[in-house]
C-alpha positions in Angstrom: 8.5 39.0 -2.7 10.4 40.8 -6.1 13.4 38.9 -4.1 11.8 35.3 -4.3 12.7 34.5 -8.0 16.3 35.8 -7.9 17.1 33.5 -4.5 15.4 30.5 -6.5 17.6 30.7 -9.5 20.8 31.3 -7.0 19.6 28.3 -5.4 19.6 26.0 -8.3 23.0 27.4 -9.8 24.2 26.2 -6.4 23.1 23.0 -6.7 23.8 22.8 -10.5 20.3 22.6 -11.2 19.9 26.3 -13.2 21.2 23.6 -16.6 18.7 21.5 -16.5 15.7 23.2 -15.8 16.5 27.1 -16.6 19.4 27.8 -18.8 20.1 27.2 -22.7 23.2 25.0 -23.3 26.4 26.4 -24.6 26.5 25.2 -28.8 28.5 22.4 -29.2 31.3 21.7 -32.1 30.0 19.3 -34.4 34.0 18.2 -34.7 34.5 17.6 -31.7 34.3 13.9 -30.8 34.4 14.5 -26.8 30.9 16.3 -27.3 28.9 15.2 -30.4 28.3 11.6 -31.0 27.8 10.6 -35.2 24.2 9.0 -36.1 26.2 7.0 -38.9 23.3 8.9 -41.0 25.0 11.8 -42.7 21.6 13.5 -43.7 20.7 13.2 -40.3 23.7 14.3 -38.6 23.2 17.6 -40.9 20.1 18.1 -39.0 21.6 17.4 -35.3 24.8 19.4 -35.9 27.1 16.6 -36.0 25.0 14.4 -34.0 23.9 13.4 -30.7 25.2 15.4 -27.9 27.2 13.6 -24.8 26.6 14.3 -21.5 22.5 15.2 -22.3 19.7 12.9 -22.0 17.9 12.7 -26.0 14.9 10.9 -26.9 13.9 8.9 -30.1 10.6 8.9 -30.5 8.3 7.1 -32.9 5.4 4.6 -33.9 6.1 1.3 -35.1 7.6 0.8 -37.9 8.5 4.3 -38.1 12.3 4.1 -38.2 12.9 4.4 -34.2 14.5 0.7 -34.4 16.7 1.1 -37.8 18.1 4.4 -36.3 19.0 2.5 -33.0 20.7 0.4 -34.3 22.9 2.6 -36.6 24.0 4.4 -33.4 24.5 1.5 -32.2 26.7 0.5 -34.6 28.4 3.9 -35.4 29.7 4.2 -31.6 31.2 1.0 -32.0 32.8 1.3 -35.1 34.5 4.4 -33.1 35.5 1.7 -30.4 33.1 2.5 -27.8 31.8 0.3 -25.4 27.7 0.7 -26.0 24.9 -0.7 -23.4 21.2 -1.8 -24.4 18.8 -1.8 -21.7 15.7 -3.9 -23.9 13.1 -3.4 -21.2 10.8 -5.8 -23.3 13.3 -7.9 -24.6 12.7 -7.6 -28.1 15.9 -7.0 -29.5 17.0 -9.4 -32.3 20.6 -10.8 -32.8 20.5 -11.2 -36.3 19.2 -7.6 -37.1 21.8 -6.4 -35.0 24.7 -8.7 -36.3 23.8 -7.5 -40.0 23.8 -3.9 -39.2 27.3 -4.0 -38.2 27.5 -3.8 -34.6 30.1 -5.1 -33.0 28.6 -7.6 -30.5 32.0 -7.9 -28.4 31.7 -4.3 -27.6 27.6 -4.8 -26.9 26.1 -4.8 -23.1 22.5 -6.2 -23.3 20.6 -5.8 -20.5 17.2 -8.1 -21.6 14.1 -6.5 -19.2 10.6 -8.2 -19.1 8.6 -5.7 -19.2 4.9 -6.8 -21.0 3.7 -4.8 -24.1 0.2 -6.1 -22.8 0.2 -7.3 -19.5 -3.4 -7.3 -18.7 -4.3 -8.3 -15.5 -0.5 -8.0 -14.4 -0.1 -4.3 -14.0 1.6 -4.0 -11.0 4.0 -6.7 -11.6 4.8 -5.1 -15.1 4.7 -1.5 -13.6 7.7 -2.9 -11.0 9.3 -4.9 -14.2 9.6 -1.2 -15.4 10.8 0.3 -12.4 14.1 -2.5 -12.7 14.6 -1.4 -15.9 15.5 2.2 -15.0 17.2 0.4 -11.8 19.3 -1.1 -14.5 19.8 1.9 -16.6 20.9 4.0 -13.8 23.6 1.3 -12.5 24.7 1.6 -16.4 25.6 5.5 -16.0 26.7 4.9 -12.7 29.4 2.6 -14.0 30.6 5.1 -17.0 32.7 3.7 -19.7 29.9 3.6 -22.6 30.2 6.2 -25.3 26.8 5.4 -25.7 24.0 4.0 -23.4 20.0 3.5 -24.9 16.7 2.5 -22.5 14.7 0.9 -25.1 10.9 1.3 -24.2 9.6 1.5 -27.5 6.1 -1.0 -27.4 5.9 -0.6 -23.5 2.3 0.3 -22.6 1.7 3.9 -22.1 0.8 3.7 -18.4 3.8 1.8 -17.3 5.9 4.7 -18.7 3.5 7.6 -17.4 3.2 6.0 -13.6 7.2 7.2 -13.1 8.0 10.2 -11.7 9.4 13.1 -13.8 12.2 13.3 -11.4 13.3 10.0 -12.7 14.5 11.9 -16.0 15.6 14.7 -14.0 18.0 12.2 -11.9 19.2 10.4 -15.2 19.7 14.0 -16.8 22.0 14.8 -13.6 23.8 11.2 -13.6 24.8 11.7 -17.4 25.8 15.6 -17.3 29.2 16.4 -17.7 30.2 12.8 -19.3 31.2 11.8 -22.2 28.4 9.1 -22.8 25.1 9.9 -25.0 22.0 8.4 -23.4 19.1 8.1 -25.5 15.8 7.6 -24.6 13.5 5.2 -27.4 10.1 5.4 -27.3 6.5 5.5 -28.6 6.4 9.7 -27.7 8.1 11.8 -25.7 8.8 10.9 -21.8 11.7 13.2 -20.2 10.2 16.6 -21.6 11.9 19.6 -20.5 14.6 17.2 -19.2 15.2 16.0 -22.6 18.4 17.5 -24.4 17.0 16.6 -27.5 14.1 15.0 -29.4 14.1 13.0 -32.5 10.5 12.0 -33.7 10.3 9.8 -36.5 7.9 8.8 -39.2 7.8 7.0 -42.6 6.8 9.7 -45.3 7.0 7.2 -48.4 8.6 4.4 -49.9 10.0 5.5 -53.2 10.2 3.0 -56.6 13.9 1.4 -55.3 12.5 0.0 -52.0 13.4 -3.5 -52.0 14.7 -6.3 -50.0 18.5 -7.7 -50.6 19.4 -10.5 -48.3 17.8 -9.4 -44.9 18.0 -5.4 -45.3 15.2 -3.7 -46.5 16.2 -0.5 -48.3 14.1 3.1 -49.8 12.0 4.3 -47.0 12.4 7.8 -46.8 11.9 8.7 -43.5 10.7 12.1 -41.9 12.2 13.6 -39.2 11.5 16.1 -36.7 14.1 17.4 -34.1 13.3 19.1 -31.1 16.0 21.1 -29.2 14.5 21.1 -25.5 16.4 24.4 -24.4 15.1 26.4 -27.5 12.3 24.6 -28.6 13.7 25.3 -32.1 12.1 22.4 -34.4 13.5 21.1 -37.6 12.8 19.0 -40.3 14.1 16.5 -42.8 13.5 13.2 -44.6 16.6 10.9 -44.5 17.3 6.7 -46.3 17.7 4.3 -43.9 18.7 0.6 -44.6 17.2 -1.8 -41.8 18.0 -5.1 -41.0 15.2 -7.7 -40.9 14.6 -11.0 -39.0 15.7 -14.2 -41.1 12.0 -15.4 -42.2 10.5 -12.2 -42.5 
């Protein structure tokens, strides 16, 4: 029996699975373009060590209006101002053109991948529950193609259940897909879905709006927002407030 544990763990280093479910990552340069990914938020990328890492599944996580959104799309936009080719799977299809155009993203460079997925699907469930599951069909063609420096499976006002009702190995077989590439996948959401799977976590909330908040044009600009980073590996957390500017809707 004393034996068991030791043939598990040569088991999964076998089969490459000791990285994802039982050994810390190595540290990662936060110079080094092949592994670290900017935010385009330099107070942020303080926080993250340069960034997001590449080849790790990494969450956003957030409430409405909480930042998740703005911060999207200023990854968004930072990977293609590097000249990467970027993919948005919008399981809801909520994204907006406009918001995106004024945050500087560069829409020739843009895969969007517009899901229907229902943020209240009442008596639909199953319908919406197999929307969801062609979502994450979508996402995983995505990494199977390669070529995005960055790829995001946007899920932020899904309903709770539709997210809860996948498998865990679904993470654990995205996790696997991305390892080893150069492409950051991030995860956005209302709370946390790939747990342990998760290479990192960024949780968001709006501490405060301070006396410069304003609008100018269609940005909005002053809310501080908190942060709270998770490293899944270590379960070291960390936290910061950081500015972002968001682009709004014409209208709004």
């Amino acid at each position: 029996m004393s034996l068991a544990p030791a043939h598990l763990e040569s088991l999964l280093r076998t089969r490459q699975l000791d990285r994802t479910l039982t050994t810390a990552l190595p540290p990662l340069n936060p110079h080094d373009e092949y592994a670290i990914g900017s935010t385009g938020v330099t107070a942020l990328d303080a926080k993250l060590g340069g960034g997001f890492p590449r080849g790790q599944l990494s969450e956003i996580v957030g409430s409405r209006s909480s930042g998740r959104a703005s911060l999207l799309l200023r990854l968004l936009a930072a990977a293609t101002a590097r000249g990467e080719l970027v993919a948005l799977v919008d399981a809801l299809d909520m994204l907006d053109v406009e918001s995106v155009a004024a945050a500087g993203l560069d829409l020739d460079r843009l895969l969007w991948i517009r899901g229907h997925v229902a943020s209240h699907p009442g008596l639909c469930r199953d319908m919406n529950q197999r929307a969801m599951e062609q979502a994450v069909r979508a996402l995983t063609l995505v990494l199977s193609a390669g070529n995005f420096g960055l790829v995001a499976f946007d899920v932020g006002e899904a309903p709770a259940d539709a997210l809860r009702r996948l498998p865990f190995t679904t993470w654990l077989r995205l996790q696997r897909m991305v390892e080893g590439r150069q492409t950051i996948c991030i995860l956005v959401g209302s709370e946390p879905m790939a747990r342990s799977a998760a290479g990192l976590t960024v949780s968001l909330g709006v501490r405060s709006l301070d006396s410069g908040f304003r609008f100018r044009d269609r940005l909005f600009e002053g809310a501080n927002v908190e942060v709270r980073v998770i490293r899944a590996r270590s379960r070291l957390h960390e936290e910061a407030a950081v500015r972002l500017t968001t682009a709004v809707p014409e209208g709004v």
